[in-house]
matplotlib code that plots the C-alpha trace (Angstrom):
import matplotlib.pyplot as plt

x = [0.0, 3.2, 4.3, 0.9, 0.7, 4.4, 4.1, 0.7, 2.6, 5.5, 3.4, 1.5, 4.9, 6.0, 2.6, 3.3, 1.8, 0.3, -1.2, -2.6, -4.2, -6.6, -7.2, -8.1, -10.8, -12.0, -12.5, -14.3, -16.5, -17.1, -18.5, -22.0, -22.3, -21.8, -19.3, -22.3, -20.2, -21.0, -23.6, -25.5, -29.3, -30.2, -33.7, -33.4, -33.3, -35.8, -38.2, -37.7, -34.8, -32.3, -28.7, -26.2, -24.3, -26.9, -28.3, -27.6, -27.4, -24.5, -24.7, -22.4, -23.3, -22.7, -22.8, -23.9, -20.8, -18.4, -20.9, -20.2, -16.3, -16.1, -18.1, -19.1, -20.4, -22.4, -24.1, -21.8, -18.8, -20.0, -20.9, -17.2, -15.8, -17.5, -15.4, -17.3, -19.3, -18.1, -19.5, -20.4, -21.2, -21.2, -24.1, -24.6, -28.3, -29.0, -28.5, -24.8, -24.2, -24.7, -23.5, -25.2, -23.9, -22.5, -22.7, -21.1, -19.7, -23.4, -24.4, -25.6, -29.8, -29.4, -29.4, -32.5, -32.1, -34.3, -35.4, -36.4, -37.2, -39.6, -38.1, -35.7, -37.0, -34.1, -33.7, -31.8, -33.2, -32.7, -28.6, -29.1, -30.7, -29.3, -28.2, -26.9, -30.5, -30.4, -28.5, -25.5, -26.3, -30.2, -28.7, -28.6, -27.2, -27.1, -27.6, -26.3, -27.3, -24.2, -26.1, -29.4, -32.4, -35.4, -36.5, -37.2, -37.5, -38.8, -37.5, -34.1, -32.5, -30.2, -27.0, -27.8, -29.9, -28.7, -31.3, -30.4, -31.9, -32.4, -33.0, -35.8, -36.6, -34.3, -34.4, -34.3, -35.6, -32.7, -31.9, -28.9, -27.8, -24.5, -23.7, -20.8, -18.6, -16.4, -14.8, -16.8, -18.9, -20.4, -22.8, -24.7, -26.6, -29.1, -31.3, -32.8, -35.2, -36.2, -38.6, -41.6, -45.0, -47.6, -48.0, -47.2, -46.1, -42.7, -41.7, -38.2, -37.9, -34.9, -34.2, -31.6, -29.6, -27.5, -25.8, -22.4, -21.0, -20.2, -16.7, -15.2, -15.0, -13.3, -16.1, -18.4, -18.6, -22.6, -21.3, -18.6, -18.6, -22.5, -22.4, -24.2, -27.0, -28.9, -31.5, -33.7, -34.6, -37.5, -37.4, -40.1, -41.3, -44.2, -44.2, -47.3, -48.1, -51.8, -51.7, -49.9, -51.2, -51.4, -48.9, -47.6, -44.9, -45.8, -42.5, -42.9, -39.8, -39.5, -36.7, -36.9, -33.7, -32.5, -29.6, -27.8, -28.8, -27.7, -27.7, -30.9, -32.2, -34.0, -35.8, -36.8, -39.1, -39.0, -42.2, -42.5, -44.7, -45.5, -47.4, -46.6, -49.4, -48.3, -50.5, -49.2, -51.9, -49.5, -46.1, -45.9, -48.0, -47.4, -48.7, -48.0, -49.8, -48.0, -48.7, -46.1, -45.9, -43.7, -43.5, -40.8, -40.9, -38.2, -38.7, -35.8, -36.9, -40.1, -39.9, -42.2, -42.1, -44.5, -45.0, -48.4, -47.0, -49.4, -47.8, -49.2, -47.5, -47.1, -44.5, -44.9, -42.1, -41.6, -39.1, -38.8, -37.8, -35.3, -37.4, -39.2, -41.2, -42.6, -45.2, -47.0, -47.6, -47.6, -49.1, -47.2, -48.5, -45.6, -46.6, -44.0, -43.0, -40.1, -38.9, -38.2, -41.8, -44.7, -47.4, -47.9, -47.5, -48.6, -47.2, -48.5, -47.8, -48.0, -45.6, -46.4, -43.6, -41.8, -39.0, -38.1, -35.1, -33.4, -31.0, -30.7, -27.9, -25.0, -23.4, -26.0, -28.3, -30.5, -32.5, -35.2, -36.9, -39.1, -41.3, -43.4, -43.5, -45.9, -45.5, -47.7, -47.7, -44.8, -45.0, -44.4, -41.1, -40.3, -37.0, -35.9, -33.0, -31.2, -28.4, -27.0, -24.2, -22.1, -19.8, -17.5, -16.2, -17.2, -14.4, -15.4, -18.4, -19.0, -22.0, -23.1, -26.2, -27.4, -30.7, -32.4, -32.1, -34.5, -35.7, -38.6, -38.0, -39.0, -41.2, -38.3, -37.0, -40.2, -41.4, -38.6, -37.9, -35.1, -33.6, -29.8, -26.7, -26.2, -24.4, -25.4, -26.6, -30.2, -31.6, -34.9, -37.3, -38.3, -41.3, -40.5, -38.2, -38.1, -37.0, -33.7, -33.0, -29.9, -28.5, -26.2, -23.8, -21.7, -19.3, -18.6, -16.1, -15.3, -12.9, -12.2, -8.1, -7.7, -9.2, -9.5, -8.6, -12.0, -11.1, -14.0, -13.7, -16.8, -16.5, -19.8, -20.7, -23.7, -24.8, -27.3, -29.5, -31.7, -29.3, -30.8, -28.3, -28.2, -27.7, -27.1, -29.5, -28.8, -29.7, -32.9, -35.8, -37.2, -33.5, -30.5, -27.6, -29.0, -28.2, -30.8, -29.2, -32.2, -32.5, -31.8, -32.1, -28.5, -28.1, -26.4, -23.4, -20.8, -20.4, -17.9, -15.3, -14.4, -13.3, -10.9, -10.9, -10.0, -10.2, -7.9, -8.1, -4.4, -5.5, -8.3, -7.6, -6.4, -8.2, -6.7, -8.5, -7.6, -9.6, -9.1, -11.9, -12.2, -15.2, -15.8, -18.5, -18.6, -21.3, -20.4, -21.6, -20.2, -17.8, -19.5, -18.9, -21.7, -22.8, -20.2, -17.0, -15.4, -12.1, -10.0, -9.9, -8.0, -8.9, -7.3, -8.2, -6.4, -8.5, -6.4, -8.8, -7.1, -9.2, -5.9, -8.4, -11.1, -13.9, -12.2, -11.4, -9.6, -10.4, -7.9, -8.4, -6.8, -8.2, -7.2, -8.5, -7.1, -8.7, -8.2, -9.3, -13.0, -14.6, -18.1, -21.0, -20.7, -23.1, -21.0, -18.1, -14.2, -12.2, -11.9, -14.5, -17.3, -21.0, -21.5, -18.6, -19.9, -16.1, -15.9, -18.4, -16.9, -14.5, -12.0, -11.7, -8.7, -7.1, -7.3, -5.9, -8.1, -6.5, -8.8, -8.1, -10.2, -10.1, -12.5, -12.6, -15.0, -16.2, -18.5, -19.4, -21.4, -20.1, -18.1, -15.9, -14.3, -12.1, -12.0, -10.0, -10.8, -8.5, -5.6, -3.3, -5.3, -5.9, -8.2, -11.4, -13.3, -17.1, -19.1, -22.9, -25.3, -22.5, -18.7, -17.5, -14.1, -13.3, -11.1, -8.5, -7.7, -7.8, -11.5, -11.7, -14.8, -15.1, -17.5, -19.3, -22.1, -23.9, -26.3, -28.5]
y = [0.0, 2.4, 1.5, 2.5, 6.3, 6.7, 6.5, 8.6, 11.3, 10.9, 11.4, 14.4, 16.1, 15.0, 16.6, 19.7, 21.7, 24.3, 21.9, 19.7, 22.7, 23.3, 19.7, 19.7, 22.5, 21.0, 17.9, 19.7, 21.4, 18.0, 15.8, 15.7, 13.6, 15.0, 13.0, 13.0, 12.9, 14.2, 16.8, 13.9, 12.8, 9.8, 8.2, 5.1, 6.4, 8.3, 7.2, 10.9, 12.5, 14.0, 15.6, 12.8, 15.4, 16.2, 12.5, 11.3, 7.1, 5.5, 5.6, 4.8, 5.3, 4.1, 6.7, 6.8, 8.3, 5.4, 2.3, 3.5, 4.1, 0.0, -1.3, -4.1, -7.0, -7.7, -6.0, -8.2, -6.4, -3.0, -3.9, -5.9, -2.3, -1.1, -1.1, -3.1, -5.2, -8.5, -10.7, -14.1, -16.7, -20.8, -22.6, -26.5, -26.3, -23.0, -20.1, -19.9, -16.1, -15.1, -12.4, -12.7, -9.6, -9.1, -6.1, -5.7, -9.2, -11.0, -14.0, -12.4, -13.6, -10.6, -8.0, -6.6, -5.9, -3.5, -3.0, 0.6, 0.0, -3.4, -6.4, -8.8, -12.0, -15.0, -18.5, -20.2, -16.9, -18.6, -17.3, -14.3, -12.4, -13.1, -9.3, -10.4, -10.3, -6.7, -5.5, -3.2, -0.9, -0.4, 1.1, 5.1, 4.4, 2.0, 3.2, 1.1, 1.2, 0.6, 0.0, -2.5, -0.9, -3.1, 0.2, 1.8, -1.6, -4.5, -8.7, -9.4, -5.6, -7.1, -6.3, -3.4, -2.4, -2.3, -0.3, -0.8, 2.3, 2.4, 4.7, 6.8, 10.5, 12.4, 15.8, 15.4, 12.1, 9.8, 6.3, 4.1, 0.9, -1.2, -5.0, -6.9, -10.1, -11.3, -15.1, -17.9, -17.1, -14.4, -11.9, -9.0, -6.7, -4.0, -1.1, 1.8, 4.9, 7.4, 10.0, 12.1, 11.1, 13.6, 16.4, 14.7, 11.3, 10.5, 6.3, 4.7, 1.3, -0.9, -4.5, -6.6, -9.6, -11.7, -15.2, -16.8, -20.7, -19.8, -19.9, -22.9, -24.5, -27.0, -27.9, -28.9, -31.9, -31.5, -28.0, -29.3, -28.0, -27.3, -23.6, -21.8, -19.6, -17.0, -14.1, -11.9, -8.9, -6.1, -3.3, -0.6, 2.8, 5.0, 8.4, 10.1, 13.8, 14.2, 17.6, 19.3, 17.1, 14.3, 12.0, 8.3, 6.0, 2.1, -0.2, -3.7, -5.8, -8.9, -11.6, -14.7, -17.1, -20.6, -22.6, -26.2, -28.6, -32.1, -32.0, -30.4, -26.5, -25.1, -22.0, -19.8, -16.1, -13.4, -10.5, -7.4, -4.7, -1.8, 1.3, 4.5, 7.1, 10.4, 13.2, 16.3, 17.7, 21.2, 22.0, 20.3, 17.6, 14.3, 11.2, 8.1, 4.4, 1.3, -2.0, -4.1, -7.7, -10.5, -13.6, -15.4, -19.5, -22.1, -25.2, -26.7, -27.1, -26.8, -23.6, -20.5, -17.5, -14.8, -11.7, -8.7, -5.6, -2.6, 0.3, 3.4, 6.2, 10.3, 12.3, 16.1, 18.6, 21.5, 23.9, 25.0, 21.9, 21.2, 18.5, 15.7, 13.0, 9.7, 7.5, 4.7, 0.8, -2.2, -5.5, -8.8, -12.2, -14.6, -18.0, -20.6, -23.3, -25.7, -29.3, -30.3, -28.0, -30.6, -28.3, -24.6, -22.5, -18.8, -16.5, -13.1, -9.9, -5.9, -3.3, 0.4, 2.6, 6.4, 7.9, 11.3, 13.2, 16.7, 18.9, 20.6, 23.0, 22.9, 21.3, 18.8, 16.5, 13.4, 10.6, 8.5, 5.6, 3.3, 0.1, -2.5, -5.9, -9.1, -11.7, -15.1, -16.7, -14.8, -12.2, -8.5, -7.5, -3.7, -2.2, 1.2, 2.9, 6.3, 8.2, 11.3, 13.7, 15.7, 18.1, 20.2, 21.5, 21.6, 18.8, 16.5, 14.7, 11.9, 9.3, 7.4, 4.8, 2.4, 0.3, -3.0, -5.9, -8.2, -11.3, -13.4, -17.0, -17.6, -20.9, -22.4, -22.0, -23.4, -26.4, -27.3, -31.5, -33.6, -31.7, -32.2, -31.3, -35.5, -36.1, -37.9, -34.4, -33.6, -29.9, -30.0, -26.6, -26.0, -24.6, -23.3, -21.0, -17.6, -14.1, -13.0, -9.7, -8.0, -4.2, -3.1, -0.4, 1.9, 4.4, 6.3, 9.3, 10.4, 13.9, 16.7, 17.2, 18.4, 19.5, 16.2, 13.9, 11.8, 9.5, 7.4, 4.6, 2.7, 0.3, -1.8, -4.6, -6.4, -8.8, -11.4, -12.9, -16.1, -16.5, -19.5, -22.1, -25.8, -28.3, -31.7, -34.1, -37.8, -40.2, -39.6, -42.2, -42.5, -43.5, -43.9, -43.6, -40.1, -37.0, -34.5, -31.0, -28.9, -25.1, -24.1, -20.7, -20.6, -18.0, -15.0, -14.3, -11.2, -10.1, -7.0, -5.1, -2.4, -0.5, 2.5, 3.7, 6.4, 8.6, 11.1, 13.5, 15.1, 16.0, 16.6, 13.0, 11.2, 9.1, 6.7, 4.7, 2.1, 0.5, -2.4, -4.1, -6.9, -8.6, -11.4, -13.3, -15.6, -17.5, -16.0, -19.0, -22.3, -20.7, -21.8, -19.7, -17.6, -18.9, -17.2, -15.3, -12.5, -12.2, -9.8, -7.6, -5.0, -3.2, -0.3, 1.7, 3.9, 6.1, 7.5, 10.1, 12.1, 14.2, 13.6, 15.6, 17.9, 15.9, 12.3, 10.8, 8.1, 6.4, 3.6, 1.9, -0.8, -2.3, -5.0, -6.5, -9.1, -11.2, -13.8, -15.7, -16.0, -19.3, -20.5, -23.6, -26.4, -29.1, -31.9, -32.4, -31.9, -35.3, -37.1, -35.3, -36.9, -36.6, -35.1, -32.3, -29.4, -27.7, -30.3, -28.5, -25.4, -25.0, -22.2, -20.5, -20.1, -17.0, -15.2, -11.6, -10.7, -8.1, -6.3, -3.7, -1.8, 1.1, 3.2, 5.7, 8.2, 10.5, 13.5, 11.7, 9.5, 6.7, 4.6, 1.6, -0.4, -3.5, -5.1, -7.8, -9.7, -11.9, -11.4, -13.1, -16.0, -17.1, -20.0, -18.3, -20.1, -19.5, -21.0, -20.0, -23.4, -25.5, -25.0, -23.7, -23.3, -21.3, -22.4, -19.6, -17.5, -13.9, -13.2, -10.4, -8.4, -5.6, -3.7, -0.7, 2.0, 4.7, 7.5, 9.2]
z = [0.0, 0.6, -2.9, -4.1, -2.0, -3.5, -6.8, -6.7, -4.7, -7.6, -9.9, -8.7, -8.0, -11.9, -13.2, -11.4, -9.2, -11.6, -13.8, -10.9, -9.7, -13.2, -13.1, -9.5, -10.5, -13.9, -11.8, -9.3, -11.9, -13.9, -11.1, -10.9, -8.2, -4.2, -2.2, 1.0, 4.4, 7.9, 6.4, 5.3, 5.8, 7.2, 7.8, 9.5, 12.9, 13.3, 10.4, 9.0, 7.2, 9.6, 9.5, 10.2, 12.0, 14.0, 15.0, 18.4, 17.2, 15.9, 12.5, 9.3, 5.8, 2.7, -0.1, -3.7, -4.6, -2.4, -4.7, -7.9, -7.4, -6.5, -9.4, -7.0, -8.1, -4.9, -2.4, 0.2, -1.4, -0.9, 3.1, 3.3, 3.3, 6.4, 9.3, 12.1, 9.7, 9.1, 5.9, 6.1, 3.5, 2.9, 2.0, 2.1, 0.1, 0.0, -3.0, -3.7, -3.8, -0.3, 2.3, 5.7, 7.9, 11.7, 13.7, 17.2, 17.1, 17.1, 14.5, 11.8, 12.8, 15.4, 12.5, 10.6, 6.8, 5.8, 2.0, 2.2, 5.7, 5.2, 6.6, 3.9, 3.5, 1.9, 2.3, 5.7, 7.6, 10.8, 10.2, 8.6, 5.8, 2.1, 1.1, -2.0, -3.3, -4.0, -6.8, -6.1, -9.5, -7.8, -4.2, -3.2, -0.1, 2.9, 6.6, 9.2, 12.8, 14.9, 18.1, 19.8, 17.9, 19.0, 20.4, 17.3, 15.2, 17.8, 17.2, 15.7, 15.9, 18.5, 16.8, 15.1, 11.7, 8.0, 5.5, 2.0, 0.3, -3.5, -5.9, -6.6, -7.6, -9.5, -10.7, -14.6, -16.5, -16.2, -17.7, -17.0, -18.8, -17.8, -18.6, -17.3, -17.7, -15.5, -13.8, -13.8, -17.4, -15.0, -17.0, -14.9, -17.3, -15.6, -16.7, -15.1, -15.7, -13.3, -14.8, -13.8, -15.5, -15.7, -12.7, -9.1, -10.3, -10.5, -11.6, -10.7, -12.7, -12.3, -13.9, -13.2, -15.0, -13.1, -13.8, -13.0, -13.1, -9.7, -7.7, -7.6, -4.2, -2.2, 0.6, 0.9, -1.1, -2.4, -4.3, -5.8, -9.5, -8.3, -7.7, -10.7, -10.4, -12.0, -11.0, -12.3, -10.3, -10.7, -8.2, -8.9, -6.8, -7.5, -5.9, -6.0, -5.0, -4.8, -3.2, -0.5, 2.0, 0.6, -0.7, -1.3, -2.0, -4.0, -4.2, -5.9, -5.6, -7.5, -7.3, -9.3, -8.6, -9.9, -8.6, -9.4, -7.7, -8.2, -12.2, -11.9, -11.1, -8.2, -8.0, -5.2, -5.3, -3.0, -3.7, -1.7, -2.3, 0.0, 0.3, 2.2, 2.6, 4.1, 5.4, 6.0, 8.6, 8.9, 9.2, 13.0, 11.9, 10.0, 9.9, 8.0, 6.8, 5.7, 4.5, 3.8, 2.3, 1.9, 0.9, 0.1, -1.6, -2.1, -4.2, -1.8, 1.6, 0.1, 2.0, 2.3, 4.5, 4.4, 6.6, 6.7, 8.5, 8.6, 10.6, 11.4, 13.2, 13.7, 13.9, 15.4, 15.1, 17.3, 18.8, 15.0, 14.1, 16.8, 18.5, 16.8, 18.5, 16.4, 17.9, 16.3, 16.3, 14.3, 13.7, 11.8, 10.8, 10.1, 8.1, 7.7, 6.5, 5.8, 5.6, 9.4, 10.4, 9.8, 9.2, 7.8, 11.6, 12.1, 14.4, 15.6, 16.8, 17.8, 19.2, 20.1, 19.8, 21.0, 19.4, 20.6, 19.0, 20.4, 19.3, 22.6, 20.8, 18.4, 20.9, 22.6, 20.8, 22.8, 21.7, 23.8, 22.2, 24.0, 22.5, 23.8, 21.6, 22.3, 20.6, 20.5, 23.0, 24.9, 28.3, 26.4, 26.2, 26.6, 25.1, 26.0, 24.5, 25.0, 23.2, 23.1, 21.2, 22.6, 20.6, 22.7, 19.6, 15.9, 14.9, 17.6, 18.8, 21.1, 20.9, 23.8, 23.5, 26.1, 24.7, 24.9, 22.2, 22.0, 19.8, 19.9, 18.8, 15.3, 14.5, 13.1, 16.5, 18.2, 16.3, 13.8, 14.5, 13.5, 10.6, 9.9, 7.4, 5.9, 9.7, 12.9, 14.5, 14.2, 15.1, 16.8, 17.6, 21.6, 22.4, 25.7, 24.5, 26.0, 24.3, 23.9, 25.6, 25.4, 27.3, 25.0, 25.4, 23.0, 22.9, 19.7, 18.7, 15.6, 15.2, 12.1, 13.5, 10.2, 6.8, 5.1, 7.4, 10.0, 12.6, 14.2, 16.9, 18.5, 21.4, 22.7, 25.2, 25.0, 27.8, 26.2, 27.9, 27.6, 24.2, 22.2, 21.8, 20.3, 23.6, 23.5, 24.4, 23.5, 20.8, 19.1, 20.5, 16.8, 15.3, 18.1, 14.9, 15.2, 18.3, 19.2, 19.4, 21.1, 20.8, 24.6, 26.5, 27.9, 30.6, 29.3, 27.2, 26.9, 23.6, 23.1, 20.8, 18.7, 15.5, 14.9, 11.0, 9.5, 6.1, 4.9, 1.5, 1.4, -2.1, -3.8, -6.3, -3.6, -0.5, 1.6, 3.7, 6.8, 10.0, 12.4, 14.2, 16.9, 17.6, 20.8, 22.7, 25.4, 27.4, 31.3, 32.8, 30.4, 28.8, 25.6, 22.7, 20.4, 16.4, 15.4, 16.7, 14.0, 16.1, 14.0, 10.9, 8.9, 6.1, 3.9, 0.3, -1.7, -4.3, -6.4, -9.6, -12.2, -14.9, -17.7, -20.3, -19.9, -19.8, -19.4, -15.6, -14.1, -11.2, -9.7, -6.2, -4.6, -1.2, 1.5, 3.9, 6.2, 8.6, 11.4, 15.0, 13.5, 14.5, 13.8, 14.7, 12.7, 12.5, 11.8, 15.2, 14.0, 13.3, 16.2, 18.3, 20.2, 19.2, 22.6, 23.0, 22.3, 21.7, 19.2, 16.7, 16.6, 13.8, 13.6, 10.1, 8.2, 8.4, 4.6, 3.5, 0.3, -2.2, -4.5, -7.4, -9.8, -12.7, -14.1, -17.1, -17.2, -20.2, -19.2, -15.9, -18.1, -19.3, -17.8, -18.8, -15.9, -15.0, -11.4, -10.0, -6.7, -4.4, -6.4, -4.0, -5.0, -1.4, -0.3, 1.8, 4.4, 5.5, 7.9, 7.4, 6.8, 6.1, 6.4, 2.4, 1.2, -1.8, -4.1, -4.6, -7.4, -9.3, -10.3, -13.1, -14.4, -16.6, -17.7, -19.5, -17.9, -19.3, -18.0, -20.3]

ax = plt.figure().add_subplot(projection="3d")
ax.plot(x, y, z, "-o")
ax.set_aspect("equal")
plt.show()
């Protein structure tokens, strides 16, 4: 990475400093798109736009700007550069491109993905939600909550919140086209239009082409040469002004999929529409209606998961706009289904919710959320949370949040009987299972020292309890060759950790990048470990842009990203191990240091042409999600064209 700083520092000395400076200002002058930072607005938080600056939770973002620099060709590949997140993957029967996400050191289950703030349905749910569904070329931004937010969210926001927002009104009609090629016979072609249609009605269409022979991989044994795929994927938005009062926002999200499977193809489907109705009763008053759907089917596993959400909740703003407080409720109905669950099960519930937001002064701003969840057949579970900004000085501010996690078991969880992964373990459902509760607290700063140049670090500690974990419990009466692993409420666990990163612009064409995160968990009373542990990892970019004609740019990065101690629940006990040692089934993962580089040309910030190349070390990658999988290693390329019209 030296090397890399070097010769872009030679070079700008070389160009001159003269010359630098008119391309600095034609660059300046040619970009179209903002680079959105600290002055940013974010949504997630408080259900209503708000000044990142200015918002008391722990938030990171994901820009528009930071997507399209990385051409990624996954959503999981965008996330990977987060500092704090760690991606998963590793699939034994389920769709082979997949990125499950960890937040705060939890097992990727305890994070919500949001689509536009409804819920992310995917297949093997039960460890985490498939983000790889959404198309990277479809995405404005992503908001990530850093902290517990069952207060503002309810079940499974233990670890934190990732809202994947895409794209929707622009300013002028737009259209955008770009294909790829890339490893693997991997083809990706997309195309997108954004354009007003008559007075107050404004349509956002995006379609999406994506297949691939899949990486090649090592383990397990049932993918070998058995990793293709393909997708199809339809995400629409309607936004509909009927007066000044009166308004409304109709997504439809359509995902058709198809894997290999045993010299044969599978298919799975994952529909979500939803409707936003917003009155604007004055300038204090608002109040909003949802409905949201989903429902997501898989021929294998002969699985199907749907979810009805109607929301409806207020939001008044006073103080001129200093203080804003959001009150409201919903209702979901959860039917499932799967092979290991003998019947189609329901599952209900409500939560009535309170989100207060302050900005005491430029130098004080608060945040009080409080929510009441009851779930079917469980006592109610209320989840407070509290935050608050300080910022002594303008270049400095400081984020403390203290809150309540909490998930209610899932019916998998409940009722699912004797399903395994072709060993002697078997996982069986418990239907005494209590809610997961967590208190979770974390400590934020992030400082300005100089112009150019943002620091952040973030420490947390969780203490989980009632944490559902598998148990052994003997043979199985109905076949002894088999072992009953039973979902258990174990007493409480510590989870706890950290990130430092850092971004620094010593030119305007040049940003280097570089974190370090540590994640850990342990149960306090058996010592036993968590799903998953993400031990450590270190990551670094260098972005390196030069405008070498007036209307033509350059855009070069090159990325790293190292990590190691991460360890994970497998289903089948290492070599050697007894059937009833629980140690025994956790494997550790293979430490891996993953080197990426990409380049870009630009003409009149509108077309594009672009080559990236992935893993170039050619190093062999472990992941533990369903199954334990081990990819093959070697350099993956992809290039590509993109134009905006």
């Amino acid at each position: 990475m030296r090397r890399v700083v070097l010769v872009v520092f030679v070079c700008g000395w070389l160009w001159g400093g003269e010359k630098f400076a008119q391309c600095d200002e034609h660059q300046r002058t040619a970009e179209e798109e903002p680079v959105v930072e600290l002055e940013g607005v974010v949504v997630t938080a408080d259900r209503r736009p708000a000044p990142l600056k200015d918002t008391a939770e722990i938030i990171m973002v994901v820009t528009r700007e930071e997507i399209r620099r990385m051409n990624p060709a996954s959503t999981g590949e965008i996330l990977e550069s987060v500092v704090g997140l760690n991606i998963e993957s590793g699939t034994g029967s389920g769709y082979p491109k997949r990125s499950i996400i960890s937040i705060n050191g939890l097992p990727p289950q305890y994070v919500l993905v949001l689509l536009n703030g409804q819920k992310l349905l995917t297949d093997h749910i039960h460890s985490g939600q498939n983000v790889d569904l959404i198309p990277p070329e479809s995405i404005e931004r992503i908001e990530v909550i850093k902290t517990a937010a069952s207060a503002q969210y309810g079940s499974d926001a233990i670890g934190g919140v990732v809202n994947i927002i895409t794209k929707r009104d622009t300013a002028a009609p737009q259209a955008k086209v770009i294909g790829s090629y890339g490893s693997n016979r991997s083809v990706n072609t997309g195309m997108g239009v954004s354009t007003p249609v008559g007075k107050g009605v404004h349509v956002t269409l995006f379609a999406d082409w994506d297949r691939s022979d899949g990486v090649d991989v090592l383990a397990p044994a049932n993918r070998l040469n058995n990793m293709g795929y393909g997708k199809v994927s339809l995400l629409n938005n309607v936004e509909l002004e009927f007066n000044r009062h009166l308004s409304a926002d109709l997504y439809f999200n359509f995902f058709h999929n198809k894997m290999d499977w045993q010299d044969s193809e599978v298919h799975s489907r994952l529909i979500m529409p939803k409707a936003d109705l917003h009155w604007n009763a004055s300038e204090d008053w608002q109040v909003t209606g949802t409905v949201e759907y989903s429902s997501w089917e898989a021929d294998l596993s002969t699985e199907l998961n749907e979810l009805l959400t109607p929301r409806l909740f207020a939001t008044w703003i006073a103080w001129e706009g200093r203080n804003q407080l959001t009150f409201g409720g919903d209702y979901s109905y959860n039917w499932f289904q799967r092979t290991g669950i003998e019947d189609t099960m329901t599952q209900w519930g409500y939560g009535v919710f309170a989100h207060d937001a302050l900005k005491l002064s430029d130098s004080w701003s608060f945040s009080a959320s409080l929510r009441m969840d009851h779930v079917d057949g469980l006592t109610p579970v209320f989840s407070p949370k509290a935050s608050v900004l300080y910022r002594p000085i303008k270049e400095l501010g400081i984020r403390l949040a203290v809150g309540r996690g909490f998930h209610a078991p899932t019916v998998q969880e409940l009722y699912e009987k004797a399903y395994g992964h072709g060993g002697t373990a078997l996982r069986f459902g418990n239907p005494e299972l209590e809610p997961e509760t967590s208190t979770a607290f974390s400590l934020s700063f992030e400082a300005t020292p100089l112009k150019g140049l943002e620091l952040f670090a973030n420490g947390y500690f969780h203490l989980l309890d009632n944490f559902i974990a598998p148990k052994y419990e003997g043979a199985w009466s109905e076949d002894p060759t088999k072992d009953m692993w039973v979902r258990t409420n174990i007493l409480r666990a510590w989870i706890y950790g950290g990130e430092v990163s850092g971004k620094w612009t010593p030119l305007p064409w040049l940003k280097i990048q570089a974190g370090y995160s540590y994640g850990g968990n342990r149960d306090e009373s058996k010592d036993k470990q968590l799903q998953f542990h993400p031990g450590h990892s270190v990551f670094g970019k260098v972005d390196f842009r030069w405008l070498f004609a007036t209307h033509y740019r350059l855009n070069l990065f090159a990325r790293v990203t190292h990590r190691n101690g991460r360890s994970a629940w497998n289903w089948k006990p290492a070599g050697g191990e007894a059937q009833d040692n629980e140690e025994g089934y956790v494997t550790d993962l293979a430490n891996y240091t993953l080197l990426d580089a990409g380049a870009e040309v630009t003409l009149w910030s509108r077309y594009s042409v672009f080559v990236n190349v992935t893993n170039i070390l050619g190093e062999d990658i472990e992941h533990l999600d369903d199954a334990l999988t081990r990819i093959d290693g070697a350099p993956l390329y992809r290039v590509g064209v993109r134009g905006t019209f």
